[in-house]
gemmi code that builds the backbone of each chain (N, CA, C; Angstrom):
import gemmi

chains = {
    "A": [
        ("UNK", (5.625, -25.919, 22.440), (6.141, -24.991, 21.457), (7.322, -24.228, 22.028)),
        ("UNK", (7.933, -24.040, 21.214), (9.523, -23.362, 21.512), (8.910, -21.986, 21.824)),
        ("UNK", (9.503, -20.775, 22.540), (9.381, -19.525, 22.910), (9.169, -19.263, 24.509)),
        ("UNK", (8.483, -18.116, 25.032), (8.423, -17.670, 26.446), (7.329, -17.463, 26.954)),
        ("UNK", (6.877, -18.504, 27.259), (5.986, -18.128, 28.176), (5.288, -17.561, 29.039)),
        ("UNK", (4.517, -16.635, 29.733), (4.382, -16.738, 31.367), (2.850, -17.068, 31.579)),
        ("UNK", (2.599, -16.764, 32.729), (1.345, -17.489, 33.316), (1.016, -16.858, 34.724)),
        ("UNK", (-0.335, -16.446, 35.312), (-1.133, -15.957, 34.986), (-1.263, -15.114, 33.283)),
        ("UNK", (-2.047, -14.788, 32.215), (-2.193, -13.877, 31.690), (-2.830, -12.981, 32.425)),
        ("UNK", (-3.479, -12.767, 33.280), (-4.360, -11.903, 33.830), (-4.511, -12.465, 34.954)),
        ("UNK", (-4.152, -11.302, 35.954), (-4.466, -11.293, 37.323), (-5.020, -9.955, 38.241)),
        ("UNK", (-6.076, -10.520, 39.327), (-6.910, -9.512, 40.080), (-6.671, -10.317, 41.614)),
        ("UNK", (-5.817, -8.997, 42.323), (-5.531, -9.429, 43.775), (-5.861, -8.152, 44.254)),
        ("UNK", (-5.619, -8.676, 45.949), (-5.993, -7.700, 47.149), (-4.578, -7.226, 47.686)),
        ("UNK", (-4.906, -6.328, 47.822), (-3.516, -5.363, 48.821), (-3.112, -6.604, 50.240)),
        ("UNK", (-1.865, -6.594, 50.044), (-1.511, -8.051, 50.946), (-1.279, -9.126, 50.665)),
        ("UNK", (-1.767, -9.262, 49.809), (-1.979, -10.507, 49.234), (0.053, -11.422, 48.803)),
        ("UNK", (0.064, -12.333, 48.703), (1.498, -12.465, 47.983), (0.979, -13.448, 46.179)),
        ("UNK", (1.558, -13.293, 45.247), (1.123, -13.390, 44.171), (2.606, -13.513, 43.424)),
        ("UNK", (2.180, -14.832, 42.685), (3.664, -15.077, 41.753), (3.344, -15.210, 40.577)),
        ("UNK", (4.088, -14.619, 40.056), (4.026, -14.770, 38.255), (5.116, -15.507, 37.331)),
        ("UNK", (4.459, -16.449, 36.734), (5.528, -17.223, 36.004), (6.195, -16.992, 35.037)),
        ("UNK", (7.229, -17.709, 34.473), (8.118, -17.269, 33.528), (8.690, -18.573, 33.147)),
        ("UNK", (8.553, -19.235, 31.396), (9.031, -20.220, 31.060), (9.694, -20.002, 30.043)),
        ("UNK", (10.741, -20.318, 29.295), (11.426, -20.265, 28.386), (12.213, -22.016, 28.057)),
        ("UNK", (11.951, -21.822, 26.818), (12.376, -23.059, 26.259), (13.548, -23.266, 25.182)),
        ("UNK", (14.440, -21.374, 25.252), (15.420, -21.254, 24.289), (17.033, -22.065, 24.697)),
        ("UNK", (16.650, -22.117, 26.201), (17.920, -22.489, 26.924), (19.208, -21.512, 27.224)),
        ("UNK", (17.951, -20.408, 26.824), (18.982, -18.696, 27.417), (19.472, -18.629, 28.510)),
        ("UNK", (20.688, -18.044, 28.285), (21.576, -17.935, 30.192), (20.736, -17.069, 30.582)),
        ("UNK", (20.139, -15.737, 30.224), (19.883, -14.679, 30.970), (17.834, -14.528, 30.681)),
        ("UNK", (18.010, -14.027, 31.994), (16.277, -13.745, 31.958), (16.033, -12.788, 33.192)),
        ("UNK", (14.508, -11.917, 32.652), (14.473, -10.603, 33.020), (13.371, -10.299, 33.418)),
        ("UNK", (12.737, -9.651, 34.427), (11.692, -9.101, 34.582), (11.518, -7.919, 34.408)),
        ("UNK", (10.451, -7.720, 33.887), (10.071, -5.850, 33.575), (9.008, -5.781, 34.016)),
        ("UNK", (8.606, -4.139, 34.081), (6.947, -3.618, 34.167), (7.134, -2.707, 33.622)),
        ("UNK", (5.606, -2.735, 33.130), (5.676, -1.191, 32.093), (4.191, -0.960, 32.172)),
        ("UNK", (4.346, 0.990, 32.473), (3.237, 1.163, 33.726), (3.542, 2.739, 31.800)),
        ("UNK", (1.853, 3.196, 31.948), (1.856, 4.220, 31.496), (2.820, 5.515, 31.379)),
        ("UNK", (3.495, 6.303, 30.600), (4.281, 7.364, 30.443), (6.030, 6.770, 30.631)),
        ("UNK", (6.099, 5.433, 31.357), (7.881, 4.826, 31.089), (7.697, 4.127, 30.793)),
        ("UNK", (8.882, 4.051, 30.459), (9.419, 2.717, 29.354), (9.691, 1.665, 30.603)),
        ("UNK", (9.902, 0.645, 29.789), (9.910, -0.659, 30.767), (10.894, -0.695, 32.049)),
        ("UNK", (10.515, -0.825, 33.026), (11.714, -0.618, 34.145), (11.983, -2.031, 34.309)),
        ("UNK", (13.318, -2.490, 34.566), (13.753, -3.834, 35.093), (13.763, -3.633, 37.052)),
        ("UNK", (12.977, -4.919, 36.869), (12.985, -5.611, 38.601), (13.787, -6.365, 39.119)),
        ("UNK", (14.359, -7.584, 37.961), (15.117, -8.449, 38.658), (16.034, -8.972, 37.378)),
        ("UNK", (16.785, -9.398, 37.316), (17.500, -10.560, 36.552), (18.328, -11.507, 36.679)),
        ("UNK", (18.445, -12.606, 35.494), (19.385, -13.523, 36.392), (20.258, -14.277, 34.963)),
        ("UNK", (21.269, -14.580, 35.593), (22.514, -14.645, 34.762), (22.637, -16.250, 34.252)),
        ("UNK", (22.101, -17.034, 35.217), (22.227, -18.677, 35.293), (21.024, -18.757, 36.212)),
        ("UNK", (20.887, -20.000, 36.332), (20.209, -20.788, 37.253), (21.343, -20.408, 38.734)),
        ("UNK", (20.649, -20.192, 39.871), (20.813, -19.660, 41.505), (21.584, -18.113, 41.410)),
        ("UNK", (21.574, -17.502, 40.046), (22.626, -16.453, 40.145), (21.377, -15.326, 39.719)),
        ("UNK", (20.651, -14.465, 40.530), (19.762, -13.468, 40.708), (21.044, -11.686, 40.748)),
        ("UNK", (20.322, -10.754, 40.169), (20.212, -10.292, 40.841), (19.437, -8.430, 40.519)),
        ("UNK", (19.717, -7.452, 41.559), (18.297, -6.372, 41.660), (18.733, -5.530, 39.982)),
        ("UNK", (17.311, -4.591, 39.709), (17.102, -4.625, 38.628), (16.844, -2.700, 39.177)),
        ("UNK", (16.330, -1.864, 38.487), (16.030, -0.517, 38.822), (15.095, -0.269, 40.240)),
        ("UNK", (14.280, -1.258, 39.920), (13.154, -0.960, 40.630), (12.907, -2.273, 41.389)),
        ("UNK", (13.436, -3.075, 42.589), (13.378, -4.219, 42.973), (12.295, -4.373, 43.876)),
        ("UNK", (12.026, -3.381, 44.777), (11.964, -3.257, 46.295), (10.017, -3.714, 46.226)),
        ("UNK", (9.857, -4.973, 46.717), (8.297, -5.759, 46.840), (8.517, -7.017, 46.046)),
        ("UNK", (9.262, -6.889, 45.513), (9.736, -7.944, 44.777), (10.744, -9.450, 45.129)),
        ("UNK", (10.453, -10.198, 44.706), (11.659, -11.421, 45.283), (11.805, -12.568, 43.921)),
        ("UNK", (12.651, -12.768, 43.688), (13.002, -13.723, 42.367), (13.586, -15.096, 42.989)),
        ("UNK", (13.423, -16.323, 42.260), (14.481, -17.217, 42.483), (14.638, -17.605, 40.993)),
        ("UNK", (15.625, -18.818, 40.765), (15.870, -19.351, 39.454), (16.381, -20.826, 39.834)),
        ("UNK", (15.788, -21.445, 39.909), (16.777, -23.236, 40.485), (16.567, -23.839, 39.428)),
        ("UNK", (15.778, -23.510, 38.107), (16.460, -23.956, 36.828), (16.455, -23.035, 35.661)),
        ("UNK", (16.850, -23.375, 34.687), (16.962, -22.252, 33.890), (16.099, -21.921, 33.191)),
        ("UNK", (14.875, -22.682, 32.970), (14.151, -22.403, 31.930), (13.107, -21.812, 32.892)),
        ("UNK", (13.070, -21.912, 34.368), (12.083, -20.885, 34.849), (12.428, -19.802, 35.313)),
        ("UNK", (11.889, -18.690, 35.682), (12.170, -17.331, 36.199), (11.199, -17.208, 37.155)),
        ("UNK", (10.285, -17.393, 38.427), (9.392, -17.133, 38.763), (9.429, -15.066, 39.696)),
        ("UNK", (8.857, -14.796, 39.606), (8.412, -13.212, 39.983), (7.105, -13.396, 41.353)),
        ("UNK", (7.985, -13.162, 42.750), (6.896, -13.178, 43.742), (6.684, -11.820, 44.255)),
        ("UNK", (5.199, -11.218, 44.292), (5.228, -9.854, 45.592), (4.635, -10.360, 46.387)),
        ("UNK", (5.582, -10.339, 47.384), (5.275, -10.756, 48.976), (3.731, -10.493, 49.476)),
        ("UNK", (3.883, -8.741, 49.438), (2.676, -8.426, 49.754), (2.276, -7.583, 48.938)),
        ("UNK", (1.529, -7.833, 48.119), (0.901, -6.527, 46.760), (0.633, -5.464, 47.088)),
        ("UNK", (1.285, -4.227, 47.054), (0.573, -2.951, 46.711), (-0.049, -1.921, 45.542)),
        ("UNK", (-0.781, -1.597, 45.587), (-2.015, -0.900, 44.350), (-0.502, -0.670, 43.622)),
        ("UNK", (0.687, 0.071, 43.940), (1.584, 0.844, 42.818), (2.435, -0.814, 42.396)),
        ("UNK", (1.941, -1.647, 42.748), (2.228, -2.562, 41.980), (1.040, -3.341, 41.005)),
        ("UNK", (0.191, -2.615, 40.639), (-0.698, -2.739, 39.574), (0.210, -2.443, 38.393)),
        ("UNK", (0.251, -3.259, 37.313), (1.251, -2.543, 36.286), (0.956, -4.129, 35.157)),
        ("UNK", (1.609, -4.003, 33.757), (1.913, -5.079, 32.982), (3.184, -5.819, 33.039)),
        ("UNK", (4.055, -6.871, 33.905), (4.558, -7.556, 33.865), (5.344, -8.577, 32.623)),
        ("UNK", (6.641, -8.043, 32.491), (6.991, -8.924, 31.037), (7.876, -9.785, 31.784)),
        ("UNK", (8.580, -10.840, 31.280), (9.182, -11.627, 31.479), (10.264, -12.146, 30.272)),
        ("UNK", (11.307, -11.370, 29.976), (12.416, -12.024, 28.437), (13.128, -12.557, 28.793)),
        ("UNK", (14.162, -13.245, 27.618), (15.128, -13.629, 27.919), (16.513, -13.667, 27.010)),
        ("UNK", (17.563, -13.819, 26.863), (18.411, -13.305, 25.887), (20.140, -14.655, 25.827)),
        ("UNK", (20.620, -14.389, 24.926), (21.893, -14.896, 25.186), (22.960, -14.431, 26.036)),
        ("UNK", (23.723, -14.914, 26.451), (24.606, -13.689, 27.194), (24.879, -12.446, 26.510)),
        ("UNK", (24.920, -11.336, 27.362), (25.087, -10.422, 26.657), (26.715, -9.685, 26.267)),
        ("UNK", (26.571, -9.144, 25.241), (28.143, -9.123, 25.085), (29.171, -10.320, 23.844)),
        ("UNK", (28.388, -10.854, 23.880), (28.639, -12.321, 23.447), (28.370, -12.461, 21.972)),
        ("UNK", (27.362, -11.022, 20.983), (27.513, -11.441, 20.035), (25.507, -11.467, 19.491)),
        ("UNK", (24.729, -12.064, 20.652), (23.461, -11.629, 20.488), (23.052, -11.197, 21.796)),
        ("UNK", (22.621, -10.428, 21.540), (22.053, -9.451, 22.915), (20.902, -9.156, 22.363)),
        ("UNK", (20.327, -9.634, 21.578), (18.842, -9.117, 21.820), (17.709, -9.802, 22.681)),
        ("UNK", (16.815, -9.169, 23.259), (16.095, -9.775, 24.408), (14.673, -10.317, 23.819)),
        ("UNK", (14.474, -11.417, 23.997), (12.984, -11.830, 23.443), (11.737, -11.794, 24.780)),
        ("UNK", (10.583, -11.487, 24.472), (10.001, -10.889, 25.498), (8.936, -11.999, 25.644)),
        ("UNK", (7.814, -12.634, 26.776), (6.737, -12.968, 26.843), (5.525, -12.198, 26.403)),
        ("UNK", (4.585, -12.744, 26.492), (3.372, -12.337, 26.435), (2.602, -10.939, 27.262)),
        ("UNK", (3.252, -11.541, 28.294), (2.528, -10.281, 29.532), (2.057, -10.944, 30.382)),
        ("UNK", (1.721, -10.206, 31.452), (1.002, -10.430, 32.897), (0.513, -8.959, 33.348)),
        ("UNK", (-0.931, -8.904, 32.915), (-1.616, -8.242, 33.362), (-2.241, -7.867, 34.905)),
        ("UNK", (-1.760, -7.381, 35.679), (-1.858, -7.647, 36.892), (-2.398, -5.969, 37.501)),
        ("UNK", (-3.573, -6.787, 38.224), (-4.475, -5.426, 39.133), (-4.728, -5.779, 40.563)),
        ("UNK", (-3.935, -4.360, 41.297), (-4.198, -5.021, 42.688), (-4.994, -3.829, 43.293)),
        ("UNK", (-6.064, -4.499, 44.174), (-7.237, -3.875, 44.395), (-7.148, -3.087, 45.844)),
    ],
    "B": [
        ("UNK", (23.054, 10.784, 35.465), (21.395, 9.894, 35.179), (21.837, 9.597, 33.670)),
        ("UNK", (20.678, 8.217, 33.582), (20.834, 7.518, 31.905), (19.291, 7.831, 31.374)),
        ("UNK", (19.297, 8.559, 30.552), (18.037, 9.071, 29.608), (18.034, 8.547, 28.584)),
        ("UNK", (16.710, 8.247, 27.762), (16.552, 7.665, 26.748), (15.167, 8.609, 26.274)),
        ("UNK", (15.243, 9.449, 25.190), (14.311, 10.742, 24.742), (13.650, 9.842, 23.361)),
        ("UNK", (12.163, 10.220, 23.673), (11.483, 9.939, 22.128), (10.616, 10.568, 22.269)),
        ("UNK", (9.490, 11.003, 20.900), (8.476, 11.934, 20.838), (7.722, 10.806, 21.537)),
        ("UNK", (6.479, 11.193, 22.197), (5.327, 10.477, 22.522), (4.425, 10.200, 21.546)),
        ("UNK", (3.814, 10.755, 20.488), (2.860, 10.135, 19.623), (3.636, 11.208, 18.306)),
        ("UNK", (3.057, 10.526, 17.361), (3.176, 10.432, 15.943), (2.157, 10.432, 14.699)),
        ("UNK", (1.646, 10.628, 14.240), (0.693, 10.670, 13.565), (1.143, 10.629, 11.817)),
        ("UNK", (1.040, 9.822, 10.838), (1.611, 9.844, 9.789), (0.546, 8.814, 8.930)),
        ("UNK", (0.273, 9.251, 7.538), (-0.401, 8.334, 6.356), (-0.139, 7.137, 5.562)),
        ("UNK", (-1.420, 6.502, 5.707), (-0.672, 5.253, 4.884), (-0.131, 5.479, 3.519)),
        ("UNK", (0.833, 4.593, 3.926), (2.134, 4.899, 2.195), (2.306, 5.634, 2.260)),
        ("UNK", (2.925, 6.537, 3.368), (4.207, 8.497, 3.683), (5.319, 6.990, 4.172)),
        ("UNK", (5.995, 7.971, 4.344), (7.306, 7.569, 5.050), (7.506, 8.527, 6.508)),
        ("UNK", (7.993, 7.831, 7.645), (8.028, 8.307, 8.955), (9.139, 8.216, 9.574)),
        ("UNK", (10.076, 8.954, 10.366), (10.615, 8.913, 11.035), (11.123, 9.494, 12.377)),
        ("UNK", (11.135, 8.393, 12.944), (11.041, 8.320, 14.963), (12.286, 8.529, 15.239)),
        ("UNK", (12.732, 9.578, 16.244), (13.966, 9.979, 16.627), (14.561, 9.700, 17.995)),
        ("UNK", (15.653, 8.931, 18.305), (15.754, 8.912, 19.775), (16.909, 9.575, 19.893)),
        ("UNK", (17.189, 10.095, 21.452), (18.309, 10.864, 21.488), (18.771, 9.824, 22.774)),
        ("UNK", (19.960, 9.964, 23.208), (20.482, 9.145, 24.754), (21.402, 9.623, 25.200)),
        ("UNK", (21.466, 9.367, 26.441), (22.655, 9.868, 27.142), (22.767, 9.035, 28.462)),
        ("UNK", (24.001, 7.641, 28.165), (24.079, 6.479, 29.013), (25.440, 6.005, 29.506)),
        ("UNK", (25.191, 5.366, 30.522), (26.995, 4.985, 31.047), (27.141, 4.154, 30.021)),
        ("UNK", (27.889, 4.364, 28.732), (28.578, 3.509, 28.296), (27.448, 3.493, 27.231)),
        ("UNK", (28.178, 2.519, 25.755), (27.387, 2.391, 25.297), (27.475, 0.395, 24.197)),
        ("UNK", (26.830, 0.076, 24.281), (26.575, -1.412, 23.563), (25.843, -1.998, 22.801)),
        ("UNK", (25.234, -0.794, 22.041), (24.227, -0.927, 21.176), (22.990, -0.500, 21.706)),
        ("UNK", (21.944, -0.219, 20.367), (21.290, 0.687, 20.523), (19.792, -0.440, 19.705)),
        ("UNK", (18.776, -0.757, 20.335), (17.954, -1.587, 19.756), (16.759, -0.725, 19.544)),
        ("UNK", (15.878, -1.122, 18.498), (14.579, -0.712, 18.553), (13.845, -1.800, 18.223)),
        ("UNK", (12.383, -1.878, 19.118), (11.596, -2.654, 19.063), (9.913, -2.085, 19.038)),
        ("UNK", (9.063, -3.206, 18.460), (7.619, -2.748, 18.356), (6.751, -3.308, 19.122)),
        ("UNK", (5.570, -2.603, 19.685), (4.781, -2.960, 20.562), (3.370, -2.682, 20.119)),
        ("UNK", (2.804, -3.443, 19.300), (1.692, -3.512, 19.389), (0.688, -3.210, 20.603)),
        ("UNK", (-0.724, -2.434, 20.609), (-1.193, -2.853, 21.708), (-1.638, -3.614, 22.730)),
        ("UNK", (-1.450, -3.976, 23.935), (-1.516, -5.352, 24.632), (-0.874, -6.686, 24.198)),
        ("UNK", (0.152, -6.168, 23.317), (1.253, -7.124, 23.192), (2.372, -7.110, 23.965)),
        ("UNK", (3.048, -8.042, 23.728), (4.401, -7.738, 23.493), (5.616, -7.129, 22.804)),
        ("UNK", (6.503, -6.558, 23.054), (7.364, -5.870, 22.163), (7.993, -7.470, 21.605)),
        ("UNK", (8.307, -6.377, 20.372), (9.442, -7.677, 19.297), (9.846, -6.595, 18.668)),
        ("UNK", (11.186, -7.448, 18.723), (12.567, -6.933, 18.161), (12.798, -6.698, 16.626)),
        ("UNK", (13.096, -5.382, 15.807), (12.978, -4.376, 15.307), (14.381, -4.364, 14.482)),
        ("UNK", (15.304, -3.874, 15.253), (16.951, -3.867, 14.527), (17.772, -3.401, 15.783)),
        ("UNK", (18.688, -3.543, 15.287), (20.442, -3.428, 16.465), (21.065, -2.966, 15.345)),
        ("UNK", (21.544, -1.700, 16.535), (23.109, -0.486, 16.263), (24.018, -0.756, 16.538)),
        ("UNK", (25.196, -1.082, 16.201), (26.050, -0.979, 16.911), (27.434, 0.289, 16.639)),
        ("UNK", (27.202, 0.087, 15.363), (28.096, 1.147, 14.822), (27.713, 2.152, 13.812)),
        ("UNK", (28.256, 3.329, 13.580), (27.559, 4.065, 12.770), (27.287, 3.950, 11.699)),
        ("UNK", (25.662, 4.977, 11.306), (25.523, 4.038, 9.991), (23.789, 3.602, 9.644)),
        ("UNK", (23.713, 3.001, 8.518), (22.024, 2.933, 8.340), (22.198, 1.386, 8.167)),
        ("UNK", (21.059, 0.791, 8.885), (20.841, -0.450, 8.863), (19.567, -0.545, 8.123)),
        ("UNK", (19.520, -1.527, 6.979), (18.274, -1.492, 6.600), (17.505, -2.770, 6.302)),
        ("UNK", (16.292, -2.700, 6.788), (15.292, -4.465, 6.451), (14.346, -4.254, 6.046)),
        ("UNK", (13.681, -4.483, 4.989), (12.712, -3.884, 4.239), (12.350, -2.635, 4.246)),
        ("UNK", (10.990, -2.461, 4.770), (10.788, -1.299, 4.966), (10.803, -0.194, 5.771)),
        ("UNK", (11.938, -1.125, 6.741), (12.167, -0.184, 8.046), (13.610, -0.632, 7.905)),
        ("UNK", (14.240, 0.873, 8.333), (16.006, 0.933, 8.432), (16.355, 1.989, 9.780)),
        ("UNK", (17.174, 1.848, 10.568), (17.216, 2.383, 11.962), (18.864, 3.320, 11.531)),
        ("UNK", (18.882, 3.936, 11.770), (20.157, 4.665, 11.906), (21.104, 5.497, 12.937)),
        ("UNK", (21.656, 5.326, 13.478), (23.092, 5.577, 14.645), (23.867, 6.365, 14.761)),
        ("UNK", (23.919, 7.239, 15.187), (24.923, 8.380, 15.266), (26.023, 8.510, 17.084)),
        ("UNK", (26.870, 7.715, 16.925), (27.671, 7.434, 18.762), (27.733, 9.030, 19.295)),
        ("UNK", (28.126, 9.793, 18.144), (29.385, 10.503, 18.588), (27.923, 11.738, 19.292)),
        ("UNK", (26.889, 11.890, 18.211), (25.581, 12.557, 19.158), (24.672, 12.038, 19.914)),
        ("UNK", (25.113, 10.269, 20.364), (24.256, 9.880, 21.285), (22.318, 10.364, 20.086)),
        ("UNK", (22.484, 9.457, 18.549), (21.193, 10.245, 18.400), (21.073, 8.968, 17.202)),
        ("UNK", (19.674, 8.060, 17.415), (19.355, 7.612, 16.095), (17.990, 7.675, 15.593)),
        ("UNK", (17.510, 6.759, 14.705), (16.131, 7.128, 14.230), (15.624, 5.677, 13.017)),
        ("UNK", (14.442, 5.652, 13.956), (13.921, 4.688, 12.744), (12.934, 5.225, 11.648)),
        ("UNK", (13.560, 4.615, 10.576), (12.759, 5.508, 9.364), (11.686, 4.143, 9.033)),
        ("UNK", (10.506, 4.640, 8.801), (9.255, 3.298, 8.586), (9.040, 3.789, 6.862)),
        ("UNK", (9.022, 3.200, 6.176), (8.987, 3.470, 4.380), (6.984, 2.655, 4.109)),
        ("UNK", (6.613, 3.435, 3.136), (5.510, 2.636, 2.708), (4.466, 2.410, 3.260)),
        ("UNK", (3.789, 2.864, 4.286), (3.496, 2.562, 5.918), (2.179, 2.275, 5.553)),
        ("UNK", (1.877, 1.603, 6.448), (0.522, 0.511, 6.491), (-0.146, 0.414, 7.696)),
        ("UNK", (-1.369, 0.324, 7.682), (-2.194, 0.478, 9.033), (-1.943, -0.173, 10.071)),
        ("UNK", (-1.091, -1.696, 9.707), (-0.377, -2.653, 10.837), (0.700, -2.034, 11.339)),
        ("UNK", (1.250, -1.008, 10.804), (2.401, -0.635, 11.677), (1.787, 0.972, 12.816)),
        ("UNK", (0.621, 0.595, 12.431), (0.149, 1.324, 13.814), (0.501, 0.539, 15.462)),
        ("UNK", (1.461, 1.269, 16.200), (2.139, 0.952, 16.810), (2.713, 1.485, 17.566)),
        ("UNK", (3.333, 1.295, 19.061), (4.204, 2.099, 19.401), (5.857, 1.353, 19.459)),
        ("UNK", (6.510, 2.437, 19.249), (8.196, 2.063, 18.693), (8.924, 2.271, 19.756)),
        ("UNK", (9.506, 1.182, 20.839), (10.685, 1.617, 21.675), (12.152, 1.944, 21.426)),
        ("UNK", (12.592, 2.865, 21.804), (13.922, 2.850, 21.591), (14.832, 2.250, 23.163)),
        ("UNK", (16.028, 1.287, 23.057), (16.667, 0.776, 23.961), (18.072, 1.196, 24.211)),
        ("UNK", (18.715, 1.706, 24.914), (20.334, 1.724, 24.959), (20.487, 0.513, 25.796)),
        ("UNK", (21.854, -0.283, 25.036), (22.916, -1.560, 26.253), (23.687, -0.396, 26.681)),
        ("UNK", (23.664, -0.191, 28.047), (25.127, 0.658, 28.657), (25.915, -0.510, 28.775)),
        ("UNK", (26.774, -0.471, 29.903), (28.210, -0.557, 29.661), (27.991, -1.696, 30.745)),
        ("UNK", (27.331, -1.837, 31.014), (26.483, -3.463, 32.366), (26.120, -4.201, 31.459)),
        ("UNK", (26.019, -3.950, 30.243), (24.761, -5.201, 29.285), (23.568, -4.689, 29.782)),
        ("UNK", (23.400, -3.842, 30.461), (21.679, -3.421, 30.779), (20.550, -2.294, 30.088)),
        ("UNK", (19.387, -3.227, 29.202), (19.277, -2.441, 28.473), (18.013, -0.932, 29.050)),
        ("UNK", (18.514, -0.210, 29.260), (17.735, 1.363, 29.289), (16.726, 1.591, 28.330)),
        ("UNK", (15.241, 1.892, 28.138), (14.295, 1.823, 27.700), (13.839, 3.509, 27.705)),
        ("UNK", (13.303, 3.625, 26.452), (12.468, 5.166, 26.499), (11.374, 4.784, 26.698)),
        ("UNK", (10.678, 5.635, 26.492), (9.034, 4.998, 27.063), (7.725, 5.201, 25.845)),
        ("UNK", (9.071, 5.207, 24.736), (8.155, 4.780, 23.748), (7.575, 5.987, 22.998)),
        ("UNK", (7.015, 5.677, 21.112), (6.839, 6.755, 20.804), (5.413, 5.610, 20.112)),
        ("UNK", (4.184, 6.350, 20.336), (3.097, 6.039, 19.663), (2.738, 6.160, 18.468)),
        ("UNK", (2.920, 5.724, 17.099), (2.326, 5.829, 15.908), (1.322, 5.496, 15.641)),
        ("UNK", (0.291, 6.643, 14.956), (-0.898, 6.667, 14.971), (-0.746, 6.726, 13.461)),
        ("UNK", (-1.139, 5.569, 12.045), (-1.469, 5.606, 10.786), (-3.272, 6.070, 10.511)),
        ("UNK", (-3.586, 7.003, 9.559), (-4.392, 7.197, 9.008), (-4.207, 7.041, 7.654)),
        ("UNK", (-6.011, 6.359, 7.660), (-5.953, 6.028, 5.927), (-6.133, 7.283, 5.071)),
    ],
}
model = gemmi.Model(1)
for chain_id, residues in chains.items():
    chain = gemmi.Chain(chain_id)
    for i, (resn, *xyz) in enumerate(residues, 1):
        res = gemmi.Residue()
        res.name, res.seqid = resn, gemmi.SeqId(i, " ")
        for name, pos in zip(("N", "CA", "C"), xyz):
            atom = gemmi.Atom()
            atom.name, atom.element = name, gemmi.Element(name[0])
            atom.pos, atom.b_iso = gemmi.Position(*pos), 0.0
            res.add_atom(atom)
        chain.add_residue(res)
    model.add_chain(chain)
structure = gemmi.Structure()
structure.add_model(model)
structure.setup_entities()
């Protein structure tokens, strides 16, 4: 089915741990985004990426590591999980922006608890 | 700093009419989106500002004001499904969109 994927829906890790969260899209969007959105803010961006090998940092990067070697994936790794990285995980993606559509279409979520 | 202001909760009747106010203050500006978030959903996309003015799609129309950094989505007719919370987004001047943290609508029958 056409739209965005990600994968885990739900995840339970240990402090240390390294843990990746997926991201699929099947629109053939240049741009794609990671967010979290934690009680009382609005969604903070972690990472994004412009093309396939072209990354880069987002508000809040730092535990975080992205790659992109094709376009329709985005994968989201924390090296080593910490509890303040317990949060809901989105994953969108958009046309270039500027270009005419800029609106961002979002995944499902990634529920993620680190213990 | 880039701010993005909304009430936190809301409370309004089915079939009133409601309206959610955002205020901003961002490097630059590239439109102004609002989107809905169901609980343990995902947000989906709502309407785009770009210029001043009332945009309208059924029963929801968003409106833009540049020059006060101030718009507002008006919800018409309202129904227990649009129990919800409503983000407001600024594009600054990066293409990067700035997020409020959302205003909770609470419908009673």
């Amino acid at each position: 089915d056409a739209g965005i994927t990600q994968s885990p829906r739900y995840k339970i890790t240990e402090t240390g741990r390294q843990v990746t969260l997926m991201c699929h899209q099947t629109w053939s969007h240049s741009y794609m985004f990671w967010y979290r959105q934690d009680l009382g803010h609005g969604l903070r961006l972690i990472y994004y990426s412009a093309a396939a090998d072209i990354t880069d940092k987002g508000e809040v990067p730092d535990g975080y590591v992205v790659s992109r070697s094709k376009t329709e994936n985005f994968p989201l790794t924390l090296e080593s999980a910490t509890r303040s990285q317990t949060s809901v995980y989105f994953c969108a993606s958009s046309e270039v922006p500027g270009q005419g559509t800029d609106t961002q279409y979002f995944g499902p979520g990634t529920r993620l608890t680190v213990l | 700093g880039q701010n993005i202001d909304q009430p936190t909760e809301m409370t309004a009747t089915e079939g009133a009419i409601v309206q959610i106010n955002c205020t901003y203050q961002t490097s630059g500006f590239n439109g102004l989106f609002w989107y809905q978030q169901h609980a343990g959903e995902a947000p989906t996309f709502l309407s785009y500002n770009v210029l001043d003015g009332l945009e309208e799609k059924g029963r929801f129309s968003s409106f833009l004001s540049r020059s006060k950094g101030y718009s507002y989505l008006l919800l018409k007719e309202l129904q227990m499904k649009d129990s919800a919370s409503y983000l407001c987004a600024v594009m600054d001047s990066n293409y990067q969109l700035i997020w409020g943290a959302g205003t909770k609508l609470i419908i009673k029958p």
